[in-house]
C-alpha positions in Angstrom: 57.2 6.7 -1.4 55.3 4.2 -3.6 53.1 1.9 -2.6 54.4 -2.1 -2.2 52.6 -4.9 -2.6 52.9 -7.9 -0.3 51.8 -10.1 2.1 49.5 -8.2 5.2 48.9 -10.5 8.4 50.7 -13.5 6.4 47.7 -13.2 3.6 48.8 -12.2 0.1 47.1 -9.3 -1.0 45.1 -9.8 -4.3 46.3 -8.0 -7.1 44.0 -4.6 -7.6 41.9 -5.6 -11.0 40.1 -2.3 -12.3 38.0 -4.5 -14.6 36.9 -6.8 -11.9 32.8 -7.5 -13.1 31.8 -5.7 -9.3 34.4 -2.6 -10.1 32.5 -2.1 -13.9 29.1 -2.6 -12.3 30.0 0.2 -9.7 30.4 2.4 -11.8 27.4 2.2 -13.5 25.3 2.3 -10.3 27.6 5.3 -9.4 26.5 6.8 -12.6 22.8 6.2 -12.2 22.5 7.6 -8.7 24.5 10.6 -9.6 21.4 11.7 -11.8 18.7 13.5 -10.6 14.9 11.8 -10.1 12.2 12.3 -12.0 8.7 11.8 -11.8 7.4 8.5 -12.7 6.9 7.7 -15.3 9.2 10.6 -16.6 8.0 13.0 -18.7 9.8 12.3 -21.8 9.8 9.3 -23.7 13.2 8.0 -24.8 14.9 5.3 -26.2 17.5 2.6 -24.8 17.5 -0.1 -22.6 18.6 0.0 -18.9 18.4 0.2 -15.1 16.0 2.1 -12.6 15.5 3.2 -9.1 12.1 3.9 -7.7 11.7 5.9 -5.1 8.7 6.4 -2.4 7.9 9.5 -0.2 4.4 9.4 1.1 1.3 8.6 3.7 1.2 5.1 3.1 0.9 3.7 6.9 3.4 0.3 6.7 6.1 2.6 4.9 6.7 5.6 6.7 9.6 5.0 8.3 11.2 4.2 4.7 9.3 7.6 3.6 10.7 9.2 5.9 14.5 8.1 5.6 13.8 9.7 2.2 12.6 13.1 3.7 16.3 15.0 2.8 17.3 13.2 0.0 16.2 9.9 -2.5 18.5 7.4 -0.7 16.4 4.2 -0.2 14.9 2.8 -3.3 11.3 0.5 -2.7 12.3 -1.1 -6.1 14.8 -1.4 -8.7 15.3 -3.4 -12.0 16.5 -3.5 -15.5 14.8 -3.1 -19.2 16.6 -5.1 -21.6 16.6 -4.5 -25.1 13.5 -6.5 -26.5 14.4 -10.3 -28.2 17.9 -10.0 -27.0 19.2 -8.2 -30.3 21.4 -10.3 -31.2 24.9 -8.6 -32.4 23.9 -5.2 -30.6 27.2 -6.0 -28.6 29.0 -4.8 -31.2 27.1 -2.3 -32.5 27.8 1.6 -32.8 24.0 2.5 -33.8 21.8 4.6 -31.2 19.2 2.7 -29.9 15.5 2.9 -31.0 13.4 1.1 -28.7 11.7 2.7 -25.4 12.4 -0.5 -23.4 13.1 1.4 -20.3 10.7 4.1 -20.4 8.3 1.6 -21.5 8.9 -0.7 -18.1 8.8 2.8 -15.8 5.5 3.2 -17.8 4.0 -0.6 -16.6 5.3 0.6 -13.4 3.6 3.4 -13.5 0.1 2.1 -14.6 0.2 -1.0 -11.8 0.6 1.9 -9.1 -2.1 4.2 -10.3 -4.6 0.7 -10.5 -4.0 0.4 -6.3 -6.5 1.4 -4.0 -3.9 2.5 -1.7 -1.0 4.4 -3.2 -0.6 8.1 -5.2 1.4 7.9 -8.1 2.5 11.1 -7.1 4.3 10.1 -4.3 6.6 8.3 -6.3 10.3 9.1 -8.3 12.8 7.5 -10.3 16.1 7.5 -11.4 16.9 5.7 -14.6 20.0 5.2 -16.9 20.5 3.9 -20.7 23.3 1.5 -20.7 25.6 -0.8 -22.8 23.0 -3.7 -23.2 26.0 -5.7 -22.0 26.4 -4.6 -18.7 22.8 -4.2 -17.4 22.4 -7.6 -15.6 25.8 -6.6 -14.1 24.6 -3.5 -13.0 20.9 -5.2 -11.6 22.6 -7.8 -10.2 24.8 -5.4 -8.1 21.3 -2.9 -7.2 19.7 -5.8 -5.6 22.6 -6.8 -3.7 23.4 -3.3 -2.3 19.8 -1.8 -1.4 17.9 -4.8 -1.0 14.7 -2.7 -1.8 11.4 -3.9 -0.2 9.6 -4.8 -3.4 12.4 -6.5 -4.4 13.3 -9.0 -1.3 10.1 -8.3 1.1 7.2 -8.1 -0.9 7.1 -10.0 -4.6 5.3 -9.2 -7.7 5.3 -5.6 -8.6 7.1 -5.8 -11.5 4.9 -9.5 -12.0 2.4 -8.9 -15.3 -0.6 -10.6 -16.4 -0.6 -14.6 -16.5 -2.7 -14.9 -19.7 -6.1 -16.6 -19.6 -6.1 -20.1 -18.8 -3.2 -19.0 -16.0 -5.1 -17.8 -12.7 -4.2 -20.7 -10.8 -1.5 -19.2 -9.6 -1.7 -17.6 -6.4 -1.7 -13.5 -6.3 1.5 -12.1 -5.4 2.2 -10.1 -2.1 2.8 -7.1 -3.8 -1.2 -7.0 -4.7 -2.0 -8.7 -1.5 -1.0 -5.2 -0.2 -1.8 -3.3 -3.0 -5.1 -4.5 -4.0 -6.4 -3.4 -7.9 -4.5 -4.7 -10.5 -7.8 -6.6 -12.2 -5.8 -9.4 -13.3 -4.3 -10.3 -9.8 -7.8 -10.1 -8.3 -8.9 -12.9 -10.5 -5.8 -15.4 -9.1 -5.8 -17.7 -5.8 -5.1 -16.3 -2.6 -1.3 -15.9 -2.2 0.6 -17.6 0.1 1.1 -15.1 3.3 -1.9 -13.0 4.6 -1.7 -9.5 5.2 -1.0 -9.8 9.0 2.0 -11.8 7.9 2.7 -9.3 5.5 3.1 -6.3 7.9 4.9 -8.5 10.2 7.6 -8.4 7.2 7.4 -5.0 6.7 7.7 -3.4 10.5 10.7 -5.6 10.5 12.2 -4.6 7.3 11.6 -0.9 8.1 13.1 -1.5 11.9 16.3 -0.5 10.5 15.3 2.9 9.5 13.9 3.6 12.5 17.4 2.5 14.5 19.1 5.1 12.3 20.7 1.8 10.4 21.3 2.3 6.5 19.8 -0.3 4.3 23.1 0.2 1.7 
């Protein structure tokens, strides 16, 4: 029998739109977490813009509950975010040619180098997943990362993906993320940020409550 559409408890259902922006950007995410993870940075270079996942599993007092959600299997990203293709490239919308620049190994690489400056994280206790994609659908496919994992770098501790001010610029206070995570040189040089690291960890036990409950952070 085939399936009717009509009203259900006196609301009209909405028609079923396959190209809805949340549907496309599913897909992609789909996509990306079907791959396998990699080290980080990963061992290849390649070209093309993107998203990534990153990943941690490791000793790091404040986030072993999160570690060990990951124990079985790479669930619970720390951090994700985008590389777009560098000064917008205008036209590449419509264009059919491969692309050429690393932008997203290039960002896993910054990643990668901010980590390995800490005095308090291993690189090697770190993965990620990452996926080229159609330039136009990367903010889509952020957008709809953020919203589903709420990572802790993303939405409890700011500023990993943060880079250097510039001289003239350390005004500006340091960000949590190195507030934690002392030893980037150019963070150590700004003004005290604007929660202490009691205030921090009080963020962070109650972020990473929910792993301990058994709750899912997707």
């Amino acid at each position: 029998m085939s399936k009717q559409q009509g009203p259900i408890n006196g609301k009209t259902q909405r028609p079923y739109n396959p190209l809805e922006k949340r549907r496309l950007a599913e897909s992609i995410v789909r996509e990306l977490l079907e791959h396998d993870v990699h080290p980080l940075p990963p061992t290849r270079r390649f070209p093309g813009a993107g998203i990534y996942a990153i990943y941690y599993r490791g000793d790091f007092p404040l986030y072993r509950p999160l570690s060990q959600a990951n124990a079985k299997s790479w669930r619970h990203p720390i951090y994700v975010g985008k590389a777009a293709p560098p000064g917008g490239r205008k036209g590449s919308e419509f264009s059919d040619e491969p692309p050429q620049d690393p932008a997203l190994f290039h960002r896993l690489e910054e990643h990668a180098d901010s980590i390995r400056q800490t005095r308090n994280l291993t690189l090697d206790e770190f993965r990620c997943r990452h996926l080229v994609v159609d330039d136009v659908w990367i903010r889509l496919a952020e957008s709809l990362m953020l919203d589903s994992f709420k990572p802790l770098w993303n939405v409890v501790i700011d500023g990993f993906g943060n880079h250097d001010p510039g001289a003239g610029r350390h005004r500006g206070k340091r960000p949590n993320w190195d507030t934690l995570h002392p030893g980037r040189a150019w963070a150590a040089r700004l003004q005290p940020g604007a929660l202490t690291l009691d205030q921090l960890t009080t963020r962070i036990a109650d972020y990473t409550a929910q792993f301990q409950s058994g709750a899912s952070a997707l």
